[in-house]
C-alpha positions as CSV (number, residue, x, y, z in Angstrom):
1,X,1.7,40.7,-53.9
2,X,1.3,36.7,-53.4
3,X,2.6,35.1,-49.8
4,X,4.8,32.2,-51.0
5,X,4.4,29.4,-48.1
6,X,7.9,27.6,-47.2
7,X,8.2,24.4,-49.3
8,X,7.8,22.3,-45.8
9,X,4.5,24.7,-44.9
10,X,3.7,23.5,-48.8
11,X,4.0,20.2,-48.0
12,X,1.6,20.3,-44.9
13,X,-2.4,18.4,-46.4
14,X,-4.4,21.0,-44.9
15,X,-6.6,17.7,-43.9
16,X,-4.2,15.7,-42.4
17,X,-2.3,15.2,-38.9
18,X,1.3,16.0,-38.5
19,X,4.0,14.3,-36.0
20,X,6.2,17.4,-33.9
21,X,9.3,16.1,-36.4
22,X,6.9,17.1,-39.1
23,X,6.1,20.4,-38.2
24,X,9.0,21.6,-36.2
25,X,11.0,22.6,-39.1
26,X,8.1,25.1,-39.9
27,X,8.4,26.6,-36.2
28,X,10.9,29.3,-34.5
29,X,11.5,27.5,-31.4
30,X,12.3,24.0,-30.5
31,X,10.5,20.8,-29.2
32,X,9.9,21.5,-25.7
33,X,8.5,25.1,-26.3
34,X,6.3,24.0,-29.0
35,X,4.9,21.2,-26.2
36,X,4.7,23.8,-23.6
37,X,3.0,26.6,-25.9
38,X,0.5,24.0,-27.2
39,X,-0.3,23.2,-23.4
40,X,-0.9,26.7,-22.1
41,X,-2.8,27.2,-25.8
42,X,-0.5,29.7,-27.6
43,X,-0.1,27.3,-30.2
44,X,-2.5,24.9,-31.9
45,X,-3.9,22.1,-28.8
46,X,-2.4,18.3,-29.8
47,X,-3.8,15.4,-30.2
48,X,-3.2,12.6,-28.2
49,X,-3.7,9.3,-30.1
50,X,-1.8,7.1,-28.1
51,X,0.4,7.2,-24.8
52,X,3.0,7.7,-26.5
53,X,2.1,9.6,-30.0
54,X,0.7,13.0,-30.2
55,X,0.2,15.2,-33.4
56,X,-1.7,18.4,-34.3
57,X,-4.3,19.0,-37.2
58,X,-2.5,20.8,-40.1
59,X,-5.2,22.6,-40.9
60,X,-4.5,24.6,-37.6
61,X,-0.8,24.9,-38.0
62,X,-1.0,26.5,-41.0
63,X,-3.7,29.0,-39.8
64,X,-0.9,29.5,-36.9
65,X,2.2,30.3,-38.7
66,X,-0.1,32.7,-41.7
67,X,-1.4,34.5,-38.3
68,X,2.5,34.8,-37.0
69,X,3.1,36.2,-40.6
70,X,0.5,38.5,-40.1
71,X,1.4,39.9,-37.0
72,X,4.8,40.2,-38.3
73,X,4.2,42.4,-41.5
74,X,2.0,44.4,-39.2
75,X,4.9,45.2,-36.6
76,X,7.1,45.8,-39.9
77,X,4.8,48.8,-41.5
């Protein structure tokens, strides 16, 4: 069986950089968690590229939410 990503997880460049309003709509949770969870390092560290933009590497992302997939199926079998 193939894993189908979401079309926004699709739409991710594995090499780029992604803005919270970019990647939010691939996450469970909302803004503030995603800040706090990226701080205490649950979630993929951001980038800080100027005082008042911050992003995270895609490539990272993705590994994060096919690792949430993966402990999901587990729990699920």
């Amino acid at each position: 069986m193939q894993d189908n990503p979401t079309p926004q997880a699709a739409t991710l460049d594995p090499n780029g950089l992604s803005r919270a309003s970019k990647i939010l709509p691939l996450l469970p949770f909302k803004k503030s968690s995603l800040f706090r969870l990226s701080k205490t390092g649950q979630f993929p560290k951001a980038i800080k590229l100027t005082s008042g933009i911050v992003c995270w590497r895609n490539d990272q992302v993705l590994e994060w939410l096919a690792n949430q997939t993966a402990d999901c199926s587990e729990v699920s079998q």
